[in-house]
Every structure is written in structure tokens, then in C-alpha cells.
C-alpha positions in Angstrom: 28.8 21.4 21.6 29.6 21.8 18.1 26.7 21.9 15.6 27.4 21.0 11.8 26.0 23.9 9.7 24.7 22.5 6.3 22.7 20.1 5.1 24.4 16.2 5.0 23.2 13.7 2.9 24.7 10.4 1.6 23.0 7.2 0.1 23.9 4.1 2.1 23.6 0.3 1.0 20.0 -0.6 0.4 18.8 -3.3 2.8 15.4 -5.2 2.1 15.4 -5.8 5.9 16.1 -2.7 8.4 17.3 -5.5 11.0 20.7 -4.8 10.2 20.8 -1.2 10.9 18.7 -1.3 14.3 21.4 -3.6 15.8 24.4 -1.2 14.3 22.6 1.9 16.0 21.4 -0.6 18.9 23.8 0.8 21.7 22.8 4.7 20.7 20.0 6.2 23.3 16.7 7.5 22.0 16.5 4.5 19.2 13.6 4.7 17.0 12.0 2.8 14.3 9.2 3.4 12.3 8.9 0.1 10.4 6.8 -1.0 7.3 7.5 -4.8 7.8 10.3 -5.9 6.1 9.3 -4.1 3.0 6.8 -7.1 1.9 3.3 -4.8 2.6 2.0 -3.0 -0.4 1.3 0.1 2.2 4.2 0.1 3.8 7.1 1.5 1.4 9.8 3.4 3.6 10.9 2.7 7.2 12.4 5.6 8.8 14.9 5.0 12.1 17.0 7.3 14.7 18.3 8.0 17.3 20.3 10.8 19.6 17.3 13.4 19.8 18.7 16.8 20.2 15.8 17.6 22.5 13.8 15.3 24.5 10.4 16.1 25.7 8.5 13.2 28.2 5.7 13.5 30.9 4.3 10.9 32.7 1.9 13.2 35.4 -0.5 14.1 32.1 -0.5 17.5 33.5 1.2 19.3 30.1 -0.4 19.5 26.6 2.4 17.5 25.0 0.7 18.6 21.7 1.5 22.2 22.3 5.3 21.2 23.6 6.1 19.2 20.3 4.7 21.8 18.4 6.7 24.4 20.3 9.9 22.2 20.1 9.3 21.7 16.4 9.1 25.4 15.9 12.2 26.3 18.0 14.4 23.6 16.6 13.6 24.1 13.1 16.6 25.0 10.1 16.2 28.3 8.8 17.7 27.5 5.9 15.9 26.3 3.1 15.6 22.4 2.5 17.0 20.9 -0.4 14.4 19.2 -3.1 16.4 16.0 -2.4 15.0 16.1 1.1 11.6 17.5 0.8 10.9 14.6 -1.1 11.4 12.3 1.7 8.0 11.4 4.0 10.2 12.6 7.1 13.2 14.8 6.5 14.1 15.9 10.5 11.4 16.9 13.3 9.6 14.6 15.7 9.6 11.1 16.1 7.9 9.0 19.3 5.0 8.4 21.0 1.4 10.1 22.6 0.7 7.2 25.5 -3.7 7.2 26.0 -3.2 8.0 29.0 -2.2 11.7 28.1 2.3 10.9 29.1 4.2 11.3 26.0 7.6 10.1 24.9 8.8 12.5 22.2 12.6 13.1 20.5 13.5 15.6 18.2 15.8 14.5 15.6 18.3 16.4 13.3 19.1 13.0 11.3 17.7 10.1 10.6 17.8 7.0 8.0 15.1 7.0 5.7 14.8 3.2 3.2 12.5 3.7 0.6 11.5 -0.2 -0.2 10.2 0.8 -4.2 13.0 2.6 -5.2 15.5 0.3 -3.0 17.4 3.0 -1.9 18.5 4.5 1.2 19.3 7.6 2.4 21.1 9.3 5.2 21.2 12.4 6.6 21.8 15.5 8.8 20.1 18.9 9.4 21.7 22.2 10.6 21.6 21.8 14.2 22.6 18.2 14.5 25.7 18.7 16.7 28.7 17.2 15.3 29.4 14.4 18.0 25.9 12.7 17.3 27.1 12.6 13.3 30.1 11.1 14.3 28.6 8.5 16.7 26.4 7.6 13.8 28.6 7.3 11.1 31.0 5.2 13.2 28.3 2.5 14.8 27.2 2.3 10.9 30.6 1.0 10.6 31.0 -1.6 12.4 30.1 -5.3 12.1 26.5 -6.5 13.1 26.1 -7.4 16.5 22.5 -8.9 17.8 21.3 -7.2 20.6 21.0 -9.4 23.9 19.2 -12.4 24.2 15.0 -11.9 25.4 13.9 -14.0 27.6 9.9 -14.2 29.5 10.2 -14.8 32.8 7.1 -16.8 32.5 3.4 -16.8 30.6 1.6 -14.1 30.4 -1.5 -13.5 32.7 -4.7 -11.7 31.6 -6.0 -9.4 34.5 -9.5 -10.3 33.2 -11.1 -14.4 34.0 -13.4 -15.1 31.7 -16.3 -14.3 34.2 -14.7 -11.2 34.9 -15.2 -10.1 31.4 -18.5 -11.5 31.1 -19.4 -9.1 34.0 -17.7 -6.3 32.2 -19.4 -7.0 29.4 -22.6 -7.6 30.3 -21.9 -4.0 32.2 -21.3 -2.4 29.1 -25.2 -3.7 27.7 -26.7 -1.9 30.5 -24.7 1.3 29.5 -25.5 0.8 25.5 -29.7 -0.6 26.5 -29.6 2.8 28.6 -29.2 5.1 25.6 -25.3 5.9 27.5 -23.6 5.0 24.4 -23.6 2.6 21.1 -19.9 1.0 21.2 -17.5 0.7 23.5 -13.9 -0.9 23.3 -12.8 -3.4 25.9 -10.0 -4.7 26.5 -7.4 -7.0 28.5 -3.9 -6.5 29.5 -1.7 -9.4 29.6 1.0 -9.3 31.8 4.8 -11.1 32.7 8.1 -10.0 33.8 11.7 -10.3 31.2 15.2 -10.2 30.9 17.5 -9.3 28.3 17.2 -6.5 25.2 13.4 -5.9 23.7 15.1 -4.9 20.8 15.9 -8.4 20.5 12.4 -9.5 20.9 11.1 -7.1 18.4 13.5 -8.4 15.8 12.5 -12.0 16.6 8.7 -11.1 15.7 8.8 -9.0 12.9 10.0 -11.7 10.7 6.3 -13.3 11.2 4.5 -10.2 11.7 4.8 -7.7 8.6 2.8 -4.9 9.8 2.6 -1.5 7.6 2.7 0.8 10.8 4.8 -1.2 13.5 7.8 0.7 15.3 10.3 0.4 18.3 11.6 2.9 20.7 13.7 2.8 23.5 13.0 4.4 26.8 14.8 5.4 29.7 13.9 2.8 31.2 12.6 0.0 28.5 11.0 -0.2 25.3 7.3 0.1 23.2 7.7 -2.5 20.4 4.4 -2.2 18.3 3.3 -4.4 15.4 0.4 -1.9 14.7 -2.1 -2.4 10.7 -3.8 1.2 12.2 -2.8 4.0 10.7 -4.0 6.7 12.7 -3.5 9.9 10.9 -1.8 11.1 8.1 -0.6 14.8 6.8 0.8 15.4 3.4 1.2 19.0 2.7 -2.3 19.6 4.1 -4.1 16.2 2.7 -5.3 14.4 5.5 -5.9 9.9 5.4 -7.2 8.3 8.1 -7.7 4.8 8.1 -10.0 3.5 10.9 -10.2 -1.0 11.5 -13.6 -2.2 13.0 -13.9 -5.8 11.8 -12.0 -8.7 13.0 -12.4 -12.1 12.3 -9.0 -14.5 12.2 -6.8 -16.9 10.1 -6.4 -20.3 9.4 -4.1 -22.3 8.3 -6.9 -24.3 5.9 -7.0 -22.1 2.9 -11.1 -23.0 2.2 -11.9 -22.0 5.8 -9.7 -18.9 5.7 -11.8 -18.0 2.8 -14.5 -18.7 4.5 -13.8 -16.4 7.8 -12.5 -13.6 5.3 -16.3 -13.6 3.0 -18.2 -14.4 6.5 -16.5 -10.6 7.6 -17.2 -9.1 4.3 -20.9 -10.0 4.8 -21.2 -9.5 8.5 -23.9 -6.4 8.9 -22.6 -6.6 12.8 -19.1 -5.4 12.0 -19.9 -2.7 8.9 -21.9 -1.2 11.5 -19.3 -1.0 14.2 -16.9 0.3 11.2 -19.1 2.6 9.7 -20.2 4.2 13.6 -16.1 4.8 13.7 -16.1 6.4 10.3 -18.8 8.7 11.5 -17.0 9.6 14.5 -13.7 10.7 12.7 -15.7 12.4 10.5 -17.1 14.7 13.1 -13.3 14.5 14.7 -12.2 15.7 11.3 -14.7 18.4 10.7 -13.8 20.9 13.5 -9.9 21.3 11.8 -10.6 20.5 8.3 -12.2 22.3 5.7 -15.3 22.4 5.4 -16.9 20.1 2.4 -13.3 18.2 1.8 -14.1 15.3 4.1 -14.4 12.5 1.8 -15.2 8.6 2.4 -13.0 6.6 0.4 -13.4 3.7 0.6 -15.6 1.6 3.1 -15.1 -2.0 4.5 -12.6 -3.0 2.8 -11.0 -6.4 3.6 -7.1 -6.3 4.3 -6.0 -10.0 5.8 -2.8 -9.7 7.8 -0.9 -12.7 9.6 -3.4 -13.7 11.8 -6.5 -12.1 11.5 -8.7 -10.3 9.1 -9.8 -7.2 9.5 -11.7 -4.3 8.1 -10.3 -1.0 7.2 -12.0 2.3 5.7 -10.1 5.4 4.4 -11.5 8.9 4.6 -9.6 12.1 3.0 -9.8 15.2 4.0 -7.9 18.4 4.0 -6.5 20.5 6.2 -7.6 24.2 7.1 -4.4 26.6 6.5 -5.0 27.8 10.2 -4.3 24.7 11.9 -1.2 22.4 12.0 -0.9 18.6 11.6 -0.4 18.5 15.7 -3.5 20.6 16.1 -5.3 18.1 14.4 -3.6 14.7 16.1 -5.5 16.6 19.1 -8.4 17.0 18.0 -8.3 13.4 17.3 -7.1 11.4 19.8 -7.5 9.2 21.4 -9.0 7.1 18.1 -12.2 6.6 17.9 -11.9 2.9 16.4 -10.0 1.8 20.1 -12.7 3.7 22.3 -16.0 3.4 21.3 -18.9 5.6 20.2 -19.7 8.7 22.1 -15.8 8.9 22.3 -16.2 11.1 25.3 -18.5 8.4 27.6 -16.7 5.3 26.1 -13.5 6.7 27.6 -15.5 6.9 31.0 -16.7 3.4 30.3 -13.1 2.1 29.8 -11.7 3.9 33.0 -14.7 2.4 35.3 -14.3 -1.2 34.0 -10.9 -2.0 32.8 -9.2 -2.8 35.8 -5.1 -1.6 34.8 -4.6 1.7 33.0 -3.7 1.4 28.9 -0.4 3.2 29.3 0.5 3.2 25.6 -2.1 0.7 24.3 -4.7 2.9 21.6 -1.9 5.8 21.6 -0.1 7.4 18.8 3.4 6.7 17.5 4.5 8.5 14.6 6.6 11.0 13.2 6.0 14.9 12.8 8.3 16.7 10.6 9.7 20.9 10.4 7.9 20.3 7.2 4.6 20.1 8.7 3.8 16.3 7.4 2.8 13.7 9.8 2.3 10.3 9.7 1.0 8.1 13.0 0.1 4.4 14.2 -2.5 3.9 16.0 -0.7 1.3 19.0 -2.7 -1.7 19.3 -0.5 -5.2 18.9 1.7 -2.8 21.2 4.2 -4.1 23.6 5.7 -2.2 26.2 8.4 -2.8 28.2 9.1 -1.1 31.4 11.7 -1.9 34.5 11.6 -5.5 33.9 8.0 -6.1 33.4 5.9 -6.6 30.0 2.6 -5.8 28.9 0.8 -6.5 25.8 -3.3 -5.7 25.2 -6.3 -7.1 23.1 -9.0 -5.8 22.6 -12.4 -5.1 20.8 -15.7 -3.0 20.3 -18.7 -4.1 22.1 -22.2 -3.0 20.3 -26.0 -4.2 21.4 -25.7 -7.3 19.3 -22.1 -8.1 20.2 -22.1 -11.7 21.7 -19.7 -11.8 25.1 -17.7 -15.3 24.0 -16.4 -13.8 20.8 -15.7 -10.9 22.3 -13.7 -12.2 24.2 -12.2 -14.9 22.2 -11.1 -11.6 19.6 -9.0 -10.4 22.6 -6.7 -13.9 22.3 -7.3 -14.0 17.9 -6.0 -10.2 17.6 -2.4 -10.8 19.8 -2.2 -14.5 20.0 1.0 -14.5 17.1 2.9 -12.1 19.2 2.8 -13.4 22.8 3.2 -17.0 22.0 6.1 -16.4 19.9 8.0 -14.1 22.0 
């Protein structure tokens, strides 16, 4: 197979709304979209998409660091020429782009092009890397060709069931009190899985919700045999050049259509001592995450509790900056880290125990990573919670939320239904 040998780059027509392209590139394998939500969040300023990795790395037996493969992959596949300015100012200019499942399988592509929209400057631009074999630029140039064509129809098969009853999460939860009362830990994450069966495209589905749900880290990607479709507000980590972000939720309170109660909820969160706890025991715990990679006396907190409202609930997000040491790499760190600390609990290590013992289905990709890694080094991730995935016919979707001493077991569980009630009774 033929490989094109220099560097490829062309600006395309500037499209507010990436919906366009994903159904042009629809029929090509390995689709992927890293998606900032239609361009309307302030965070969320380029959407980067894909397809046709030139390697593909997956493993579903969590038997193989996946961490060590991508970087390995990343390092073989690499240009050796040097990178035009033009591209090195792009967040992603060739490298990695998939996901790191919580349950230790992975779903990774590396990928010699790619389509990066920057929303500020409304401009987008394509292109190609050494190594991007010369069939895969053709196939992309042609599909970006023709006519837009939506995907096939999504349909439910029927409602989705929780694999929790009500009681059965009261017993969980009331579970987890004995743990936290018993010194075993101080938060722990619970969730439920809702589950039905479908038919037709998910990319269809995932273009259907994103016109309601504008989230500044959602993405899609196809599998062999399905599709994640995530609507994530998490980042989870961040590298730029070797300043590290990561922006950790605790805090959840939802929306109303009544603007005065709205308010209301959104000032009640801001002033709940419950939930700046919770947030500020996750900040501690990516702090320490942070501190065995970074160097030492950069980890900064940034900013603390502050209130982002999204379309259906309100939550609260910190930021802490670091940077990182010259000996590791961005990937070293995303292992360090993960699983996040914010969809696990507090010790991370005995939460994770916790959430084995008492959820009764495994997460799969619910509280992974998807994300890009560049040749360049930089990295930027999602932390997959208001995650769909879709897998031989059947659909899952998860809420869930952190469970302290003074956590009380009907709003817990009511948060589950708040955080993913606007994607699984719209799809």
C-alpha cells in the first residue's frame, strides 16, 4: 500500500455544525468525533473527527497495559519529518484518538489525518501526515464530495430498564454507610445502568441528541461491532506542551424550566457545604494523583466550586494546573490517573472495590477516557459519563453519583434519573 510522503493540508468550508461531515465520512470504519457541541460552549472551541486508523489497537481481556501500547504505537508510527507551524498549532495534528473503557479494554486508532474545526476562528482544516497511505486520502477526499446522506434511522426497541429497584439501591446504599461509619472509605460513586435493545445507525441517534445536549467534551466512535456516543461536561485530563488541567465535577443539582426556581437550585448548590465537600475530597485526590508525575511545587488549585449550568443539570467543576515532569509523558500520566477520582470515590483504590461488590453489571466504558493523544505529546480527554454505548444490538447508558456520611439515599438516587434523564427520553 502506497503511503503519501509529505505533509497535506487544505482548508475546507467552515461549518458551525460538524453534523454534516460525520454523515459524509459516515460509511468510513474507525469514525471518530471529538465534539465541542455545536460550537455554542464557551469551552468547547474545535471539534476534531476521523476515521481509517492506520493502526488499530483493542483489548477487551484487560490483560495488556494499553497505556504502554498507545504509547509504543505513537512512537513507532510517528513522522520523522519535522511538522509544519501551520500544524503544530492545531490541539491535535495526527496520533491517537479513542477510548480507555474502566474496566481496563481499550479502543484505540492511530490516525495520519484528520479534520480539525476551530469554532473562534470559523475555519476548518484538513489534513494528512507522512504515512497516511494514499487509498485512505482518496476515500476521504471523495466521501467529502458527495451529497449529505443521514445515516439510518434509530430506533429503541423499547424503554430502558434500570438493573437497580429503588429498594435495591437503598440496600446498596445503605451498604456503602456501613463501609464510610467503618473508617473503609469517605465517598464512594454509585451508580445504575439502564438498559434496552436498538435497531438502525447510532450515529443517527447521536446526531438527534446533540442538537439539545451541547456538551464541551462529548464524542462518537464506531466499533466493530457498535458505537460509544458520549455527551460528557468532564474533562478529564489535559496536556499542553507539558501544562497539565484537570477539571474534576462533584456537585449536581438539576434544571427547571421556571427561571426563579432554576435560580434557586443553581444558589441552593453554590451554598450546599454537602457538595464542596464531596468536590473538594476529589480535588485532593487528583492532587495526590498528580503529584507522583508532576513536578513538584507546580500543582496549583485554580479555581474551586465553580458553578457551570448545562442543559439539564447544574453542576460544580474545579480546575487544578499543574505541570508536567520532562521524564514522564502525557500517557504516563492518564495512568497514573485513571480511573477519575470524581466517578469513583475517595480512597480511589477501596471505592473501586466498593463499586465491584455492589454494582450489579460491569461499567464497560461508563467513567473511562476518550480523548485524543497526539505525536506531539499533547493530550486532551473526557471523562465518559452521559456515555452511551452501543454493542450487538443492545444499549446501555449509566447515572450515577458520590455517596458521603451525610448523603441522603432518595436524592441519591433521584441524581441518577436528573444527570441522564435528557438523553434517554429523547433518544
Amino acid at each position: 500500500m502506497s503511503r503519501i510522503s509529505e505533509y497535506l493540508l487544505e482548508t475546507i468550508p467552515y461549518d458551525r455544525d460538524c453534523a454534516s461531515l460525520l454523515c459524509r465520512l459516515q460509511s468510513l470504519p474507525g469514525l471518530v468525533a471529538l465534539d465541542s457541541g455545536l460550537g455554542l460552549d464557551s469551552n468547547g472551541r474545535y471539534d476534531i473527527i476521523s476515521a481509517l486508523p492506520s493502526v488499530t489497537l483493542t483489548d477487551t481481556a484487560q490483560q495488556v497495559d494499553m497505556f504502554a501500547r498507545v504509547q509504543q504505537a505513537l512512537d513507532q508510527e510517528r513522522p520523522a519529518s519535522p511538522m509544519p507551524d501551520v500544524l503544530q498549532a492545531l490541539p491535535f495534528s495526527g496520533g491517537a484518538l479513542g477510548y480507555f473503557a474502566y474496566d481496563g479494554s481499550a479502543n484505540i486508532g492511530i490516525y495520519h489525518w484528520a479534520i480539525v474545526v476551530d469554532h473562534q476562528q470559523q475555519r476548518t482544516k484538513l489534513f494528512a501526515l507522512p504515512g497516511c497511505s494514499s487509498q485512505t486520502w482518496e476515500q476521504v477526499k471523495s466521501c467529502l464530495g458527495q451529497e449529505v446522506l443521514s445515516p439510518e434511522e434509530f430506533e429503541l426497541g423499547q424503554a430502558f430498564q434500570a438493573n437497580f429497584s429503588a429498594a435495591q439501591y437503598a440496600d446498596a446504599f445503605a451498604r456503602i454507610q456501613d463501609y464510610i461509619q467503618a473508617g473503609d472509605c469517605y465517598q464512594v460513586n454509585l451508580a445504575q445502568r439502564f438498559s434496552s435493545r436498538y435497531s438502525g445507525d447510532p450515529l443517527s441517534a447521536y446526531l438527534r441528541l446533540r442538537k439539545n445536549i451541547h456538551s464541551p467534551f462529548a464524542g462518537f466512535m464506531r466499533t466493530s461491532n457498535g458505537a460509544v456516543l458520549s455527551f460528557s461536561p468532564e474533562r478529564f485530563i489535559q496536556v499542553h506542551v507539558t501544562q497539565v488541567l484537570t477539571q474534576p465535577i462533584k456537585g449536581t443539582r438539576p434544571r427547571s424550566a421556571d427561571p426563579v426556581r432554576d435560580q434557586a437550585l443553581a444558589q441552593e448548590l453554590r451554598e450546599s457545604d454537602k457538595d464542596r465537600a464531596e468536590n473538594l475530597m476529589i480535588v485532593d485526590l487528583l492532587r495526590n494523583d498528580l503529584g507522583t508525575i508532576c513536578t513538584t511545587g507546580s500543582i496549583k488549585v485554580e479555581q474551586l466550586f465553580e458553578l457551570h449550568s448545562f442543559s439539564n443539570v447544574h453542576h460544580l467543576i474545579s480546575s487544578i494546573r499543574a505541570q508536567l515532569a520532562p521524564e514522564h509523558a502525557a500517557l504516563d500520566l492518564l495512568r497514573n490517573c485513571f480511573p477519575g477520582g470524581s466517578i469513583t470515590g475517595a480512597p480511589k483504590k477501596r471505592a473501586m472495590e466498593i463499586i465491584a461488590e455492589l454494582e450489579p453489571d460491569p461499567r464497560q466504558v461508563y467513567c473511562g477516557t476518550l480523548g485524543y493523544m497526539g505525536f506531539d505529546g499533547n493530550m486532551d480527554s473526557n471523562i465518559m459519563i452521559r456515555t452511551l454505548l452501543c454493542t450487538q444490538g443492545e444499549i446501555y447508558c449509566w447515572g450515577g453519583g458520590g455517596i458521603v456520611a451525610d448523603s441522603i439515599c432518595a436524592q441519591e438516587y433521584q441524581e441518577c434519573f436528573d444527570k441522564i434523564n435528557n438523553i434517554i427520553n429523547k433518544l
